[in-house]
C-alpha positions, 0 to 999 in steps of 0.5 A: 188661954190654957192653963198651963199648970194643969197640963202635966197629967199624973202619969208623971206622978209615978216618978217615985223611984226617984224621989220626985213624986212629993217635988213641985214641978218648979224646980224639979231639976233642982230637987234631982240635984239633991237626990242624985246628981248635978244640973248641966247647963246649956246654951239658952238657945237650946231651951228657947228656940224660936217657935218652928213655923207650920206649913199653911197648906196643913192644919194648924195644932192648938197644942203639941203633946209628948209621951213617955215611958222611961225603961230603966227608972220606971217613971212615965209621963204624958203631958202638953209641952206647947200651947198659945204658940209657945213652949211651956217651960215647967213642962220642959223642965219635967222632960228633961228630968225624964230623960235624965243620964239614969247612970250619972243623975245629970239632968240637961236641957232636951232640945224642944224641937226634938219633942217637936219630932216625937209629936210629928212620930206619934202623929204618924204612926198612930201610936196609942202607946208612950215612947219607949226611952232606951235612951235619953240625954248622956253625960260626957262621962257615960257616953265614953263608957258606951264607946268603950263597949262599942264602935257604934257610939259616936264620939261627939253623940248629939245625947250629949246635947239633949238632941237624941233619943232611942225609942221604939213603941210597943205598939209600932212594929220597928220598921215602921217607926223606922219608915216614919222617921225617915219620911219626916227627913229632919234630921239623923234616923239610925234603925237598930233591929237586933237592939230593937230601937230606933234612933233619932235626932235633930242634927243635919239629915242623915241615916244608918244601920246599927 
């Protein structure tokens, strides 16, 4: 049995711009509270869904990793979210800080199986780099101001429900990542050259050019 305290590697430890750095794990989304925002809550469908089946035909992955480098706080962090055939909550709980509304301070539940998606990706692609966050989860109030500066913003974006995120990785020519995503077919893949990212979500199926 793993153990799962131990997996979160020290790159998270660098979240110092933050103030989090001296913060035990448990609760770390209580002591964001304190220092720059407010907990939003979620359904509890969307921090425990069911555990997504794996094709028999292919091989079966003891553990599922994420890895991340967040552009405007700094802070990174490379860690195993699943393990023994479940989710690992503290570890969750460490996502979710990550992809924090860096505007707002306001922490939600990341949906796991978009960590799901960002494992499949690195998988893929072969990337020996984190995955460059453009963005991450967006409080209501921040993605009214986005569509304010831009058509392209959704009105209902699935940022809003800890679904989506913005990425690219430094190692990855874009289109490439692109191609990647979309060969996944699992749900909404928009390619953004001139902004240079990608975005992806766990929505129904779909793509676009921004």
């Amino acid at each position: 049995m793993l153990e799962r305290r131990s997996l979160l590697r020290a790159g998270f430890g660098v979240a110092v711009g933050a103030g989090l750095s001296a913060a035990p794990l448990i609760g770390v989304a209580q002591t964001l509270t304190s220092v720059q925002g407010t907990v939003s809550t979620a359904p509890r469908s969307l921090t425990s869904p069911p555990t997504p089946s794996i094709a028999s035909s292919g091989p079966i992955a003891s553990t599922r990793s994420v890895s991340l480098s967040n552009l405007h706080t700094g802070e990174q962090m490379e860690a195993v979210y699943w393990a023994d055939g479940d989710y690992i909550p503290d570890v969750l709980d460490a996502v979710n800080v990550q992809l924090r509304d860096f505007r707002t301070g306001d922490v939600y539940p990341i949906h796991p199986q978009l960590l799901d998606l960002l494992d499949s990706l690195n998988s893929l692609t072969g990337t020996r780099s984190k995955f460059q966050v453009i963005s991450g989860y967006r409080s209501a109030a921040t993605n009214a101001l986005l569509r304010e500066r831009s058509e392209e913003v959704a009105k209902h974006s699935f940022h809003m429900s800890g679904m989506a995120i913005d990425i690219r990785l430094p190692d990855v020519d874009l289109s490439r990542l692109h191609a990647a995503a979309l060969s996944l077919g699992r749900g909404g893949v928009g390619y953004y050259p001139y902004s240079n990212f990608v975005h992806v979500d766990v929505g129904p199926v779909r793509t676009w050019y921004g």
